[in-house]
Structure formats: structure tokens, C-alpha cells
C-alpha positions in Angstrom: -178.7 73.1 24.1 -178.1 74.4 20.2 -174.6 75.7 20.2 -174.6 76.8 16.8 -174.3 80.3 15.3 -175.0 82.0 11.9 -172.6 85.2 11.0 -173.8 87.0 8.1 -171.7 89.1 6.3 -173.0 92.2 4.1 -170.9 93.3 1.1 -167.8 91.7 -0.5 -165.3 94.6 -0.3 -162.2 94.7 1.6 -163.1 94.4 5.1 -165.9 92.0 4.0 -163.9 89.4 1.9 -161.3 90.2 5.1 -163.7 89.0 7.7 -164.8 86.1 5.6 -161.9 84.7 5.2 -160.4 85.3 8.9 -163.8 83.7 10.5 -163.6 80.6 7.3 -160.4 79.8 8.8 -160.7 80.2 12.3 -164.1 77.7 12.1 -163.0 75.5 9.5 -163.2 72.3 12.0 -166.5 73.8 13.7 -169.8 72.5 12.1 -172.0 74.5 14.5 -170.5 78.1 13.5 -171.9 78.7 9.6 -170.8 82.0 7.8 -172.8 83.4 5.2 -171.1 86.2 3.0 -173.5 88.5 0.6 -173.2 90.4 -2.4 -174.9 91.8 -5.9 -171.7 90.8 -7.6 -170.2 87.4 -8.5 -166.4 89.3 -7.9 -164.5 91.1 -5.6 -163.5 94.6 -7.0 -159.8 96.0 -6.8 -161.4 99.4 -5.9 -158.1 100.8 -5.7 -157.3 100.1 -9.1 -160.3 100.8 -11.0 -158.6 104.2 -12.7 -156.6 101.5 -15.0 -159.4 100.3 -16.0 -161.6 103.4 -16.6 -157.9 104.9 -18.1 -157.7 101.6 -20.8 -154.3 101.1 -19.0 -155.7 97.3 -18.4 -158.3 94.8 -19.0 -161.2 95.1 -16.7 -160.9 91.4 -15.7 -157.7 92.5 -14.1 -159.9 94.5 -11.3 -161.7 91.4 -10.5 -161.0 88.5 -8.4 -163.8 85.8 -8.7 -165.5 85.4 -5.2 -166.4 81.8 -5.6 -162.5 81.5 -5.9 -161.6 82.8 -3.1 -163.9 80.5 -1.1 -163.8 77.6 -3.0 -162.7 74.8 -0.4 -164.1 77.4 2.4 -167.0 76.9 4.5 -167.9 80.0 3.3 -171.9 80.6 2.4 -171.7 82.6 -0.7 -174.7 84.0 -2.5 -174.9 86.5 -5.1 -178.5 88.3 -4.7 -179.4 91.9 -4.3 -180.2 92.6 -0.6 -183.9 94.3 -0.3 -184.0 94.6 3.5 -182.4 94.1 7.3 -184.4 94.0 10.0 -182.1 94.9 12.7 -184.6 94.1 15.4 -186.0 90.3 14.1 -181.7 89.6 13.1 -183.0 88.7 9.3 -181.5 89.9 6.4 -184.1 89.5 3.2 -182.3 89.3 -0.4 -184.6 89.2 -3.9 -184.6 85.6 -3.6 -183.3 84.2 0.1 -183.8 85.2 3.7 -181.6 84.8 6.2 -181.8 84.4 10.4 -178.3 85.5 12.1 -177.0 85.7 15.5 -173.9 88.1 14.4 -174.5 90.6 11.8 -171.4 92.2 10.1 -171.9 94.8 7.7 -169.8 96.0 4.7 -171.2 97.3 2.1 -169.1 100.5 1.8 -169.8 103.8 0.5 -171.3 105.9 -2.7 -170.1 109.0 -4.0 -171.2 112.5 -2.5 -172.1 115.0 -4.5 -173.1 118.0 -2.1 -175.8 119.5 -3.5 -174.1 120.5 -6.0 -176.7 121.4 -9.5 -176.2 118.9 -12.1 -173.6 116.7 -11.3 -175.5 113.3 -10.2 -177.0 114.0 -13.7 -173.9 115.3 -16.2 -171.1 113.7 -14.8 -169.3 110.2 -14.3 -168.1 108.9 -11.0 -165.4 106.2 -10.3 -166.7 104.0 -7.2 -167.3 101.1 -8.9 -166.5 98.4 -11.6 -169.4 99.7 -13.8 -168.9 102.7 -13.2 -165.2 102.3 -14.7 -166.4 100.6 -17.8 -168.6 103.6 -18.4 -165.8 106.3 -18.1 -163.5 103.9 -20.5 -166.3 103.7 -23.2 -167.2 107.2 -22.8 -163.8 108.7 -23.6 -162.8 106.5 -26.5 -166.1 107.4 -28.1 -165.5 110.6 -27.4 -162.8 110.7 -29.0 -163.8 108.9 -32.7 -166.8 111.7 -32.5 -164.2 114.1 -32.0 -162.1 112.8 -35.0 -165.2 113.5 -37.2 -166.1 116.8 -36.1 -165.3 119.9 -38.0 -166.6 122.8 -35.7 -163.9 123.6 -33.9 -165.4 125.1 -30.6 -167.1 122.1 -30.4 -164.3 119.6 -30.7 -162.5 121.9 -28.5 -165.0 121.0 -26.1 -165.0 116.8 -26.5 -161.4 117.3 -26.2 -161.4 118.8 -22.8 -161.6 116.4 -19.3 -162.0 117.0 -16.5 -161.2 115.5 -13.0 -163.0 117.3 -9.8 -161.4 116.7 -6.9 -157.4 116.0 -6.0 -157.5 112.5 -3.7 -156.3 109.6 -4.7 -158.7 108.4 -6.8 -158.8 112.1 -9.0 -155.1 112.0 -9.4 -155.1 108.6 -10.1 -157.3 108.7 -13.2 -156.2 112.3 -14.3 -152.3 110.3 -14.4 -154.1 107.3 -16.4 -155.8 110.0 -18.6 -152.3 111.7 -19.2 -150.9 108.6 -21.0 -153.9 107.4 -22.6 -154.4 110.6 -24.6 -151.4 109.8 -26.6 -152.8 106.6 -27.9 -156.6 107.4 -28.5 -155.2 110.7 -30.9 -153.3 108.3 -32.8 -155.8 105.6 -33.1 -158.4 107.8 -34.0 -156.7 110.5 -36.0 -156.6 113.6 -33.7 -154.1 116.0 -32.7 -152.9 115.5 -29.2 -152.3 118.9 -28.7 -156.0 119.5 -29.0 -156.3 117.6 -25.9 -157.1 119.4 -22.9 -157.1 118.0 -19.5 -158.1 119.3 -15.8 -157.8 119.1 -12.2 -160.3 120.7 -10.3 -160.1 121.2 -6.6 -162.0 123.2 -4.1 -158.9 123.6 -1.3 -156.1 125.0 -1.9 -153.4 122.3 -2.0 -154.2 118.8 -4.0 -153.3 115.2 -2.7 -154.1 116.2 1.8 -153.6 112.8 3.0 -149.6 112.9 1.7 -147.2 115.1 3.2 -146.6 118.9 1.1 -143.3 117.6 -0.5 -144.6 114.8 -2.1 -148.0 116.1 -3.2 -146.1 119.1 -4.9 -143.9 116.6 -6.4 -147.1 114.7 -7.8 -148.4 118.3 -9.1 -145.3 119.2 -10.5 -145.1 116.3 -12.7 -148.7 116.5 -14.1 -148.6 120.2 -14.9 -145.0 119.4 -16.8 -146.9 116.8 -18.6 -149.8 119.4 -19.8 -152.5 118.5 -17.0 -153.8 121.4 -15.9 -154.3 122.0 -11.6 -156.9 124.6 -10.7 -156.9 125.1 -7.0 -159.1 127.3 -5.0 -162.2 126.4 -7.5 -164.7 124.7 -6.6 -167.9 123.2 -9.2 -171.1 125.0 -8.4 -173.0 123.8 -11.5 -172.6 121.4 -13.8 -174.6 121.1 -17.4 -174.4 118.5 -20.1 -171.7 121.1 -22.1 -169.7 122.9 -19.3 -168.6 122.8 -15.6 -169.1 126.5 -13.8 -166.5 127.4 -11.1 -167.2 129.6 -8.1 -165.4 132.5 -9.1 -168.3 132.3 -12.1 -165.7 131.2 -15.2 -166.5 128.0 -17.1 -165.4 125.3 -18.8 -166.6 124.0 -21.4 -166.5 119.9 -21.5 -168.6 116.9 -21.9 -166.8 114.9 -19.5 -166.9 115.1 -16.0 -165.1 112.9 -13.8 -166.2 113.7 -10.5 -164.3 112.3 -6.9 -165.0 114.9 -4.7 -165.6 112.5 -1.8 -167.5 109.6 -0.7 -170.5 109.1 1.6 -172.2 105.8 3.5 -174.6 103.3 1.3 -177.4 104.8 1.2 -179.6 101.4 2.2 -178.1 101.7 5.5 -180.1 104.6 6.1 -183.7 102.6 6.2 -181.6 99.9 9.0 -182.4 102.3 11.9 -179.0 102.2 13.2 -177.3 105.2 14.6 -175.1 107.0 12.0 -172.5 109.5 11.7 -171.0 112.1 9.5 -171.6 111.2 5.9 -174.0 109.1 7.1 -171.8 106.6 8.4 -172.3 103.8 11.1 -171.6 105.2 14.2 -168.9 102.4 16.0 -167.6 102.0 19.5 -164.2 100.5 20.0 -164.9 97.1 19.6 -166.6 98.0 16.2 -170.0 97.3 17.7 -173.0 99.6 15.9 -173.6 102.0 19.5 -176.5 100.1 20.8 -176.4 96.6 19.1 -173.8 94.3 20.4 -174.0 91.8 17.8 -174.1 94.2 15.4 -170.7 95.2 13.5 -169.7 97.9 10.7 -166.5 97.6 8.6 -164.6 99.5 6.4 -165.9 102.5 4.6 -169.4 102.5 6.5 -167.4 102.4 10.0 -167.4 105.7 12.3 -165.1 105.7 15.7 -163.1 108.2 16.5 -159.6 107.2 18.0 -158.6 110.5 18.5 -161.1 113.3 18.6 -162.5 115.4 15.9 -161.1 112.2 13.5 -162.9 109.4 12.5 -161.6 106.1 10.5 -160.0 107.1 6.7 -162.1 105.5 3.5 -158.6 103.4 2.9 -157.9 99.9 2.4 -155.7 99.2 5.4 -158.3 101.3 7.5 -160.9 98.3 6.0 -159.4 95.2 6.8 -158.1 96.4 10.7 -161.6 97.3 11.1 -162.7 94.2 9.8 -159.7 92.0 11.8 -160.9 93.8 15.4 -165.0 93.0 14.4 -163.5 89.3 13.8 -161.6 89.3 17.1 -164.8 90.3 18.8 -167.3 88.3 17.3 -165.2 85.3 18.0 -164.5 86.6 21.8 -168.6 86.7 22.4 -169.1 82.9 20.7 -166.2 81.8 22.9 -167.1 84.3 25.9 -163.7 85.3 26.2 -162.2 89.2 26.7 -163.2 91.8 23.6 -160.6 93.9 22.1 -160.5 97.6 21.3 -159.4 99.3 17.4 -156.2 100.4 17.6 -154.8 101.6 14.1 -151.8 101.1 12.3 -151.5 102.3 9.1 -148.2 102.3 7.4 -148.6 104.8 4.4 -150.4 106.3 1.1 -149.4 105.8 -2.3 -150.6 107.5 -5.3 -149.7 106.3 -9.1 -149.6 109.6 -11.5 -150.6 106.6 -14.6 -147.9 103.9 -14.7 -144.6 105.6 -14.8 -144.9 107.9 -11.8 -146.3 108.1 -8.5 -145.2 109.1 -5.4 -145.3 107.6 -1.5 -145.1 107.8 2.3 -145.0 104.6 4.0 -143.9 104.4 7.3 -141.9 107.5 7.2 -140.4 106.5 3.7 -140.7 109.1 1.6 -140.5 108.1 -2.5 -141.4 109.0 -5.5 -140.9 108.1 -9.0 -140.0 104.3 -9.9 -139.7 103.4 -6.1 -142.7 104.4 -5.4 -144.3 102.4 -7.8 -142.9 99.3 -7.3 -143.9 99.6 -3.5 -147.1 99.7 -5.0 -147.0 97.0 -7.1 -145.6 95.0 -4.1 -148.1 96.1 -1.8 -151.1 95.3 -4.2 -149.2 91.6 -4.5 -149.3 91.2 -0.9 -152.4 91.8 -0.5 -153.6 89.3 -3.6 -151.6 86.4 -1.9 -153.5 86.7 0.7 -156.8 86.7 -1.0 -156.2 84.4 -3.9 -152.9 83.3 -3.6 -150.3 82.8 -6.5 -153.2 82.9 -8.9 -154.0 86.2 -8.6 -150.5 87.4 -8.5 -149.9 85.8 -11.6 -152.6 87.6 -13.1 -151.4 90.6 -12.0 -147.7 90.7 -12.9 -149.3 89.6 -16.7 -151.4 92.9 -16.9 -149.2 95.6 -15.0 -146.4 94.1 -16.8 -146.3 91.0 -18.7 -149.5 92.4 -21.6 -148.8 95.9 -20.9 -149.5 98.3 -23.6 -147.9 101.3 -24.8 -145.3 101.1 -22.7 -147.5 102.3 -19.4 -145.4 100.9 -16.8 -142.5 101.5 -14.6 -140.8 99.0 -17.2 -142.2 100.8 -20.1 -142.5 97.9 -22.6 -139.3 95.8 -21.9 -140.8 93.1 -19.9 -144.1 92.8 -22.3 -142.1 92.6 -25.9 -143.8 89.5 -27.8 -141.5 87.0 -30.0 -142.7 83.9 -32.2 -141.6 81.0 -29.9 -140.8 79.3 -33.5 -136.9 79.9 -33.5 -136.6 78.7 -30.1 -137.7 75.1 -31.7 -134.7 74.4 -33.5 -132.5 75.3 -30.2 -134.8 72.8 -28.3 -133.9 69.8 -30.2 -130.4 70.9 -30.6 -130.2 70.8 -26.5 -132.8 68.0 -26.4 -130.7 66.0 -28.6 -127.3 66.4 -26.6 -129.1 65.9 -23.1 -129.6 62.6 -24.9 -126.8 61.4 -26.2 -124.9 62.5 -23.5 -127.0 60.2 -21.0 -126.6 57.4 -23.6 -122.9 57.9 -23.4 -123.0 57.1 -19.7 -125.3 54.9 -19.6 -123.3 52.5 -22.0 -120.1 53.6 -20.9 -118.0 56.4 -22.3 -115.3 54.3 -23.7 -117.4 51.7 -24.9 -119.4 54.7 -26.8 -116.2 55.7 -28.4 -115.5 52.4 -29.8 -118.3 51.8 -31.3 -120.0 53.8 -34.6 -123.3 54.5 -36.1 -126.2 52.5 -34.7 -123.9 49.9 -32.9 -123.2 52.6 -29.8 -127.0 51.5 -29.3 -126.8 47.8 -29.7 -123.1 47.3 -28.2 -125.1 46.9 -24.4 -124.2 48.5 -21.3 -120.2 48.2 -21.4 -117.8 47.6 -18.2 -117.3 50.9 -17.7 -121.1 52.4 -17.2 -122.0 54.9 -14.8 -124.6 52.6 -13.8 -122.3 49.5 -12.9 -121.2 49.3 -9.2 -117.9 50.0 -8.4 -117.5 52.5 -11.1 -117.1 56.0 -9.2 -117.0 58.9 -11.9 -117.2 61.6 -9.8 -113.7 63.6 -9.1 -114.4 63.9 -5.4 -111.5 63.3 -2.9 -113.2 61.7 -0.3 -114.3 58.9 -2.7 -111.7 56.1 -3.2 -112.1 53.8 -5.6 -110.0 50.4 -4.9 -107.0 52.5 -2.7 -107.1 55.4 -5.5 -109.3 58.9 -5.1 -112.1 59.3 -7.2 -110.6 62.4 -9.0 -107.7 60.0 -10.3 -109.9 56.8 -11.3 -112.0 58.9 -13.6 -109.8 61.6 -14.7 -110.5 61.1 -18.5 -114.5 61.2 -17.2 -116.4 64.8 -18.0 -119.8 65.6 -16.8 -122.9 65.1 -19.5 -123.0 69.2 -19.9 -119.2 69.8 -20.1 -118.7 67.0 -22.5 -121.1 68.6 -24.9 -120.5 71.8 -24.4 -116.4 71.3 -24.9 -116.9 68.6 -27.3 -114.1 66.3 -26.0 -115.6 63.5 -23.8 -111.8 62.2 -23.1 -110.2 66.2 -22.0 -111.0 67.6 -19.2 -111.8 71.1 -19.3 -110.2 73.8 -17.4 -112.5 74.5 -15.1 -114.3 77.7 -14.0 -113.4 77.3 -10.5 -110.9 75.3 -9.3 -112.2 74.1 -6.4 -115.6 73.5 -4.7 -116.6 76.3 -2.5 -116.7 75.6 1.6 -121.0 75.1 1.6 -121.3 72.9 -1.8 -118.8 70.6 -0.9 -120.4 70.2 2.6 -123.4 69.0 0.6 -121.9 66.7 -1.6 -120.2 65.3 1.4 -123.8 64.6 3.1 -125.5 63.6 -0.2 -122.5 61.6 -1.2 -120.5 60.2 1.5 -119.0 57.0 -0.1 -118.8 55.4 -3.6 -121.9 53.4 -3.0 -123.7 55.7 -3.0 -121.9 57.9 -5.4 -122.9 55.4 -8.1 -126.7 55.0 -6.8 -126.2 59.3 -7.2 -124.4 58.6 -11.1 -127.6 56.5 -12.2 -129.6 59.8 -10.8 -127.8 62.0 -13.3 -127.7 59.4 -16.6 -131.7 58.9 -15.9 -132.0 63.0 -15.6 -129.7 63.8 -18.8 -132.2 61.0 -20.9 -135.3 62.6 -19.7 -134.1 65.8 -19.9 -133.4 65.2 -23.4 -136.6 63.2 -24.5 -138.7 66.0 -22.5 -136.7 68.7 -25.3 -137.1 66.6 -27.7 -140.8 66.0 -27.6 -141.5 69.4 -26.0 -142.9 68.3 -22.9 -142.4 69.9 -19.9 -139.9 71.8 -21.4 -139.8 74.6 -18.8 -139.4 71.7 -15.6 -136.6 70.0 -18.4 -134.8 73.7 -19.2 -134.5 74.2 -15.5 -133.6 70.8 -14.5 -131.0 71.6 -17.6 -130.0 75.0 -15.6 -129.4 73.4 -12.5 -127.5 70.4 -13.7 -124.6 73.0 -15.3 -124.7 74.9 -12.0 -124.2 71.3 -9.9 -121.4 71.0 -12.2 -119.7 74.2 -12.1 -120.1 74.1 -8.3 -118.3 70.8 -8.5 -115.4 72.4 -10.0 -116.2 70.1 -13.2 -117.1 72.2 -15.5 -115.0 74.6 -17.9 -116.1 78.0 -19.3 -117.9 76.6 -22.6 -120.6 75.3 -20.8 -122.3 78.9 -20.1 -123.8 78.9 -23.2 -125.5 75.7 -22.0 -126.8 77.7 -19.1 -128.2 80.3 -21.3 -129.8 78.5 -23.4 -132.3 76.4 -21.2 -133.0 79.8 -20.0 -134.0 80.8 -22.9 -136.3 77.7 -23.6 -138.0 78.6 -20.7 -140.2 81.3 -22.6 -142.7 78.2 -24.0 -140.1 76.7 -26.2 -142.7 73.3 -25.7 -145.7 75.1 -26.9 -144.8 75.7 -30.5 -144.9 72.3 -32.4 -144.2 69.9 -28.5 -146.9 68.5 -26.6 -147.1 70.9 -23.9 -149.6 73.1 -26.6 -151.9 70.2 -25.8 -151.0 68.8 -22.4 -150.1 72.3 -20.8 -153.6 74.4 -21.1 -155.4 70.8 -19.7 -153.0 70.4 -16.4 -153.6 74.0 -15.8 -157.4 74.3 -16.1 -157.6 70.6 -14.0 -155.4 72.2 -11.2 -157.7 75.5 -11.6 -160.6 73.6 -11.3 -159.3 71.3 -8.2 -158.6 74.2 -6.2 -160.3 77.0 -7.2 -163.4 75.1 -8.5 -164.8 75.6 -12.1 -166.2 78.7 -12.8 -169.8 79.1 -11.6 -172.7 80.5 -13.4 -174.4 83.6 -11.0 -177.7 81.9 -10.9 -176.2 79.0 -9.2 -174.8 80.9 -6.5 -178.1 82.5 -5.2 
């Protein structure tokens, strides 16, 4: 009897990539349950922050998380092809160059702007639904602006100066904020006056933002109209030409751009897979998130329609995606295992909208914010949700564009966190630190008194003297509990200073006054179970001399340097905890802080040795970067 199953999976959104990586894990071990996950694009699109990127607020990389990343070491089928048709009834799914049998069909291919009949629109204006679609609006407007630079009719470079944004949801709001900031740059760049610029918000109803609460929607308007954006409510588009928009009410205004998020509306393939649909031509969904009338049939995110309470089907959202997705996972995996089905039930814990990148406002869970908070809620919901599909990676690469590269100061910490300095003048600190982390271990590893007897070369060439840190016997540590032939510790080495406090106070034979007199309760419970007796205190001392040496050779050669600056760090703090250490050696602290920034990459090895250990790890667990043809 053939156990085995094929689950395909249509579209690489968020409930998509969701229920691909839910059904990868829950099957890794099981060779008869094979998962094959479809889409046209070699990425996975941040859809919810593609106004950055159509704003020139970031890169467009920074919207893209590379799909054969996210199931590298997955059992995860993926091909990139263009799917031509489903037969619903023979369970194949036909792409431009594959076809595929399945026993469980789940399908995510989301939605496509609506546009309502309304004359001209499809035709005139831009939309914001999709990667391309972002670069479009981004080239569009900076264009538009260098033509504008060069025109002299003024009614007509009134008219490239003027955008406009139909429809208040997220995703309107959203770009008219990154608009708002951008403005300032592009008229500089190019040479225009700002206060040419002219932008709008155009909404049919009569209040903007309906999926947050009054207070904090008014507080989102407020901000834009102080900042010169323009809300017209009660006004909505009935035409639309290549020059002007016409309103209701029968005024116009005159504009080349368009920007139109009026609402959204089911794939329109889905239409020719004789399934039953919904409003906006969605899937229509029971409970389980079973298309009505195909049990192995399941719709996800955008494309689902169920009603949990009447008159309200599932919201467009992200969260809304991957619960949908997570209960058609549950259920797919109850009928191969012929175990009970679950039912949706929702549990969505907020909205947040960004006004660019210094505003926004939020309502999560009852929280109400606005301003910086709600913006770094967003920044740590949007991190959440990249662990989970690409790990530390991806968060990485999103703390360095929202904050790390930002530009022009469009952030919630304007430009203090993306200032750039030459790494040049932290070389010479380098080898000054590099070079005491050395001697210092020398000292001890010859023996400080022998050190201090001999000069020049001949503190090398003396050998290892009788009092060494690596000789047994010889406890240097100040700690009570460790006698050393009937005497404590603390009074056989009392002329004995750490590495860090010697070179910091410059006396090796005075000990300093320390910065705290005596170990706190919780370290000196450590060093008690670390160190219990002077045996192993000295097996501990040859620890620290063979950590101060490579410290320093790590500095000096500019290896490592950011393991070597905090190994540096934490060695002052283990001897200020150890009451060892006196106030001078802070600045010791400070600086290996400071070499942290790349110190090693300006004339060190890690400008060689760094870049390769990062791509081989890349490569290892993400896998190298695979060409699109290769993936079909």
C-alpha cells in the first residue's frame, strides 16, 4: 500500500511561506510526505513594507528574503515557474515548464488591486501590491522630479509636482508618510523648491485609517496635515486621465501621479479553477479552511473567505495570513494522520501604521501608541516575524537598512545610529591595547618579579621564573577561601595585580583602590564553584595568561578583533567583580568597546579572513545563491 502524499503549495506570500515551513518541519523525518511550494518569483516579498521601497526610504533588496534561503536544508520542493493552469478535478497543477499530481492542494497566491470600474485608473495610475510595482512608483517619482527641475511652464510643473494617494488604509497612509520625507531630499537633489511640492490624500468615506480606533487615526491625520499633506475626505475618484484625477463633487486635480490603494480583490487566475468564490472574488472557506466542496482543497491568506462572525469575513492582514495558513496546516496533517480537524479561530493582536519613519501610530492588544513607541513595536514585530522566517540573517539585514544605512535621517533614530567614521584612527588604539594585553600576559607568564628584574630583551630570554602564574603552588588570586601553605590567597599575593589593572594603573607592585570593595553575593558564589581550591585556581591563572597573550596578538594582528575586544570587555568586568580592579581601568573597558566597530578590518587580517568566514557560513546554511533557471 503507497503511503505517500504530495502537498502542493500555490504562492510564496505569508501564509504560503507559513505553511511551508510549518509542514517542512513537521515531516522532516518522513520520506513518504513530499511538499512542493510554487511561485513566479525567486523571493519572498515583505508586502508590508514595500512603501519604503517605492518612498526611496530603503533599498529594494531590503523587501526581499531569498526563498531558496529560507528552505535551504528543508525538504521543501521549490520551483520558480509561472503557473498556467489547476485542474481542480484531475489534482494537477501545470506550470510553463513542470506539472504536478497532488493529493492536498493549498493555495496562496493572494490578491490584486481593485479598481471598481472606475474610467482610467488601470490605465493612468500606479498601484503598490507588489515588488515591481514599487520599483515603478520609486523611478517614476524621481524622474518626475528632474523633469520638473527643467521645466519652465509653471502650470505644468505645478502639475508634476503634485501626488497623489487614493485611498486612506494602511498601505495609502503608509506611502503618502514615505512621500512626506522624501520630498525634502528629491527638491534638493534635483534643484526644486519644496514648497512647490504638493501632496494628497484622497478618500471616498468620511474618516481615513477604519481599521484603527478614531483617536489614533485622527492623531495619524493630524500629523500629516501639520506636515503639508493634504486629506480630502468625502471625495471619491470617478475619472482618471494621464494629466488629472476628477472627484465626485466634479473638481479636479491636476497630477501625473496617481497612487492608487483603494482596496484589494482575489487573483484573478483563481477565477478559471471553478472553485466557489466570494465577495471580491475570493475563495469561499469553511472552518477548517477547506474550499466549500473540496476537502483537500485549502485557501490561505488574502484569497480566504469565512466568516467567523456574520456579515465579516477574514481581514487582507498579515496575522490574518499565517492563522489561516497554521489552521489549513493543522488540518491537512489531521487527514494524513486521520486524527480530529480543527476549526479558525482568530487572534489578532493589533494594527500599526508608519506615517514615513519618524511617526506612526498603534493598537495592539488594547495598547494604544503613537509616535516613537509605536514604531519601535513595529520594528520589533517586523523582527519577530523575520526570525522566524530567516532567522538572525534577515534581522541583521534589517536593523542595517531601517537603521544601521539609513538615509536622511528617516528613522525613529533620525541618523544617530547610521553616522559613518573611517575605522583608520581606531588602528592606532588597537595596537596600543593589543600591545598591553601582551605584555601583560608575558609579565605572568614569566613571573612578575622576575619581569621586573630583568630589562630590554632579557624579560624574554630570562625563562619562566619561580614565581609564574603558570607554576603550581603559586595562587595569585586574592580569594579568601584559597590558602596558600596556612596563609589566604589575598595575603600571599598582595603585591599581585590583575593583567588589566596593572596596565591600566601602571604599577604592577600597588594595588589599586578598588571600585568595589568586595565581591558581590552571586559572583563570589561563582568563583567559589569555578574555583574551589588552589589547584585549580592556578589551572584557572594559566586560563587568563593564555587569554591576555591572545588577546593581545588577536589586536595586534587584527584578527578577530571584535571576539578579542569582548573577550577584553569581559576580562575587566571579571576583575572588577573580583573586587581587583581600581577606577583607571574603565577606560580599558571603553576602549575594546570601541574597537568593536571593525577596528580589524582597516590594515588586520579580518579585511581578508572576515568577508570568507562569512560567505562559507552563508553558503553552509543558507546555500549559495541559486540562479532562477535552476530552480524550475
Amino acid at each position: 500500500m503507497n503511503n505517500s502524499k504530495h502537498i502542493v503549495i500555490l504562492g510564496a506570500g505569508y501564509a504560503g511561506v507559513h505553511a511551508a515551513k510549518k509542514l517542512a518541519k513537521k515531516y522532516k523525518k518522513n520520506d513518504d510526505i513530499k511538499i512542493t511550494l510554487i511561485d513566479k518569483n525567486p523571493f519572498h516579498t515583505l508586502m508590508t513594507e514595500l512603501h519604503e521601497v517605492a518612498g526611496g526610504r530603503v533599498h529594494p533588496e531590503s523587501v526581499q528574503v531569498e526563498l531558496s534561503k529560507i528552505f535551504h536544508r528543508t525538504k521543501v520542493n521549490l520551483v520558480i515557474d509561472y503557473i498556467t493552469n489547476v485542474d481542480i478535478d484531475g489534482q494537477t497543477v501545470t506550470t510553463k515548464n513542470h506539472k504536478f499530481t497532488y493529493d492536498y492542494l493549498l493555495i496562496g497566491t493572494g490578491s490584486e488591486p481593485a479598481f471598481f470600474g472606475v474610467p482610467g485608473v488601470k490605465d493612468h495610475g500606479f498601484t503598490l501590491w507588489s515588488f515591481e510595482d514599487a520599483l515603478e512608483i520609486r523611478a517614476h517619482i524621481k524622474d518626475t522630479f528632474e523633469r520638473a527641475s527643467r521645466e519652465t511652464d509653471e502650470k505644468l510643473r505645478k502639475e508634476m509636482l503634485t501626488f497623489v494617494v487614493a485611498g486612506s488604509g494602511f498601505t495609502g497612509i503608509e506611502m503618502a508618510g514615505e512621500l512626506l520625507e522624501w520630498k525634502t531630499r528629491l527638491a534638493r537633489e534635483t534643484g526644486v523648491d519644496v514648497n512647490e511640492v504638493k501632496l494628497y490624500v484622497v478618500e471616498a468615506l468620511g474618516t481615513i485609517l477604519n481599521m484603527l480606533d478614531r483617536k489614533q487615526a485622527d492623531k495619524a491625520e493630524k500629523y500629516m496635515v501639520k506636515h503639508g499633506v493634504e486629506v480630502l475626505k468625502n471625495s471619491p475618484i470617478v475619472e482618471v486621465t494621464p494629466n488629472k484625477i476628477v472627484l465626485k463633487d466634479g473638481s479636479e486635480i491636476s497630477t501625473q501621479t496617481l497612487i492608487w490603494t483603494c482596496g484589494i480583490q482575489a487573483n484573478a487566475q483563481v477565477a478559471e479553477y471553478g472553485l466557489d468564490r466570494a465577495r471580491a472574488g475570493r475563495l469561499q472557506t469553511n472552518s477548517h479552511m477547506q474550499v466549500v466542496g473540496k476537502e483537500n482543497v485549502f485557501a490561505v491568506g488574502d484569497l480566504t473567505y469565512f466568516e467567523e462572525e456574520p456579515g465579516r469575513g477574514t481581514p487582507q492582514i498579515v496575522e490574518a495570513a499565517e492563522q489561516t495558513a497554521m489552521t489549513a496546516v493543522k488540518n491537512i496533517i489531521a487527514d494524513i494522520e486521520k486524527t480530529e480537524k480543527v476549526e479558525f479561530k482568530s487572534n489578532y493582536h493589533g494594527f500599526m501604521v508608519s506615517v514615513g519613519g519618524r511617526y506612526g501610530v498603534a493598537n495592539l492588544s488594547g495598547m494604544k501608541l503613537s509616535g516613537f513607541f509605536a514604531l519601535v513595536m513595529k520594528h520589533l514585530v517586523n523582527m519577530y516575524y523575520l526570525i522566524g522566517v530567516n532567522g538572525i540573517h534577515a534581522v541583521y539585514h534589517y536593523l542595517n537598512h531601517e537603521f544601521f544605512s539609513m538615509e536622511d535621517k528617516r528613522s525613529i533614530m533620525r541618523g544617530h545610529l547610521s553616522s559613518k567614521a573611517n575605522r583608520l584612527w581606531l588602528v592606532p588604539l588597537r595596537l596600543y591595547i593589543g600591545v598591553l594585553w601582551l605584555l601583560e600576559g608575558l609579565k605572568k607568564f614569566v613571573g612578575e618579579e622576575t619581569w621586573a628584574k630583568a630589562s630590554g630583551f632579557d624579560k624574554l630570554t630570562s625563562g619562566i621564573g619561580s614565581d609564574s602564574w603558570l607554576k603550581s603552588g603559586n595562587v595569585k588570586m586574592p580569594f579568601e577561601w584559597l590558602k596558600v601553605n596556612g596563609t589566604s590567597g589575598a595575603s600571599a599575593s598582595a603585591d599581585a595585580a590583575s593583567g588589566a589593572s596593572q596596565a591600566a594603573a601602571g604599577a604592577a607592585a600597588n594595588w589599586p583602590t578598588p571600585i568595589i570593595k568586595e565581591m558581590p553575593g552571586f559572583y563570589e558564589g561563582l568563583m567559589h564553584t569555578f574555583i574551589p581550591n588552589a589547584e585549580v585556581a592556578v589551572w584557572f591563572q594559566r586560563i587568563v595568561v593564555f587569554t591576555e597573550i591572545c588577546i593581545g596578538l588577536a589586536l595586534l594582528a587584527g584578527l578577530f578583533t571584535f571576539l578579542a575586544s569582548a573577550a577584553s570587555a569581559f576580562m575587566v568586568l571579571n576583575f572588577i567583580l573580583s573586587a581587583m580592579a581600581g577606577w583607571e581601568i574603565l577606560w580599558y573597558f571603553f576602549g575594546a568597546i570601541a574597537l568593536m566597530g571593525g577596528a580589524g578590518r582597516t590594515f588586520g587580517l579580518d579585511y581578508y579572513v572576515m568577508p570568507w568566514i562569512n560567505k562559507t557560513i552563508r553558503n553552509w546554511w543558507y546555500g549559495d545563491k541559486v540562479a532562477v533557471y535552476n530552480q524550475q
